[in-house]
C-alpha positions in Angstrom: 133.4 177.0 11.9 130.2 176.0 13.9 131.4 172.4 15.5 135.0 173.3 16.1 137.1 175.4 17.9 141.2 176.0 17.4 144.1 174.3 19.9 146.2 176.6 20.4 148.3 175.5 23.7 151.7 173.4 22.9 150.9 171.3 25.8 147.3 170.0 24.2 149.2 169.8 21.0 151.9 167.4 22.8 149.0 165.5 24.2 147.6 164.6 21.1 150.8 163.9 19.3 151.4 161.3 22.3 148.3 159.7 23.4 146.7 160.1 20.0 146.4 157.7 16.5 147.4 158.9 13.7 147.9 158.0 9.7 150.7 159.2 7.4 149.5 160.5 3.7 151.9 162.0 1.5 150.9 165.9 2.0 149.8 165.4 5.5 149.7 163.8 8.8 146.3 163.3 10.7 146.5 163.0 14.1 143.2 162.3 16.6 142.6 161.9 20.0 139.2 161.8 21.6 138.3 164.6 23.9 134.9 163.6 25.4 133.1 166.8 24.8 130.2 167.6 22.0 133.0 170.0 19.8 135.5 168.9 17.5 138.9 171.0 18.3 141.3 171.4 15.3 145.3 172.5 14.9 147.4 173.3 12.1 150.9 173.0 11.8 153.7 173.7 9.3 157.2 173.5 10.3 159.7 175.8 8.6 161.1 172.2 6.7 157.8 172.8 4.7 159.2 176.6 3.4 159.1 179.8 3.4 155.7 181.9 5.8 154.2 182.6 2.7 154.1 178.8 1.5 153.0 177.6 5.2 150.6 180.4 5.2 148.9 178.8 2.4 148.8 175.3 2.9 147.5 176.0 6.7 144.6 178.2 4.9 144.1 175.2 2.7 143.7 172.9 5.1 141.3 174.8 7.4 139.1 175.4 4.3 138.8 172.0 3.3 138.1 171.3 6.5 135.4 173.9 6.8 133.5 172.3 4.3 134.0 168.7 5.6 133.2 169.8 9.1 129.2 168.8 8.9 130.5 165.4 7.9 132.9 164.8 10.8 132.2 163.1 14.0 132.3 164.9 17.3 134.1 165.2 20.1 137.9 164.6 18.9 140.8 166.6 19.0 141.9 166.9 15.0 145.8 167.8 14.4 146.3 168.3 10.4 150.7 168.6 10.2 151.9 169.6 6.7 154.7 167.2 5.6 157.3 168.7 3.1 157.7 167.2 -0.1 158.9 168.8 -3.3 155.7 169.4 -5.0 153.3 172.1 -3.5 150.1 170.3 -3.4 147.0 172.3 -4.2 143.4 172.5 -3.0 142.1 169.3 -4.7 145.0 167.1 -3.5 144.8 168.3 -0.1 140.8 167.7 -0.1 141.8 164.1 -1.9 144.2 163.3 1.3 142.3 165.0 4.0 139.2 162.9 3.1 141.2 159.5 3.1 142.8 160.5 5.9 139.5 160.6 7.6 138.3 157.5 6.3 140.6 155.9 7.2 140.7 157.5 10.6 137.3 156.5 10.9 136.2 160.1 11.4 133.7 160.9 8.9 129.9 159.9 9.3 129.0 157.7 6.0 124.9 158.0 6.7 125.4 162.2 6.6 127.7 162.1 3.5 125.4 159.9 1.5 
């Protein structure tokens, strides 16, 4: 990923859940806190309420794929925290692109004049 690099301390993480806006989908919840620096930086979690490693495995590889490709599109200089919610169906790649793009919008992350 060019524009982004990983959080990988649990006191940034804490910092973001705290200080940091955030909207509720029904796969995922976005969290985002402004960093003041020219990189996005992104985290993924899935607690063990979501399944089994193999099932959080994949959903965190889904999201950091979708995000991947909407990463030109973003805005920069935010700290990004995607959280996999549990729900009894296992959403696949086009619902979790459908949610992470609302999620966005609605976050006001994503720059309309680049998408168009």
């Amino acid at each position: 990923m060019k524009y982004t690099v990983p959080i990988k301390k649990n006191t940034e993480f804490l910092r973001i859940y705290k200080k940091g806006k955030f909207f509720v989908g029904k796969f995922l919840v976005l969290y985002v806190y402004k960093n003041n620096s020219r990189v996005n930086r992104l985290g993924i979690t899935a607690s063990r309420k979501f399944g089994k490693s193999v099932q959080r495995n994949r959903i965190r590889r889904l999201i950091k794929e979708n995000y991947r490709l909407m990463e030109e599109f973003l805005k920069t200089g935010y700290d990004l925290v995607f959280v996999a919610r549990s729900s009894e169906e296992v959403p696949d790649y086009v619902s979790i692109k459908k949610e992470m793009k609302y999620l966005l919008k609605r976050l006001l992350m994503l720059n309309q004049e680049k998408m168009n």
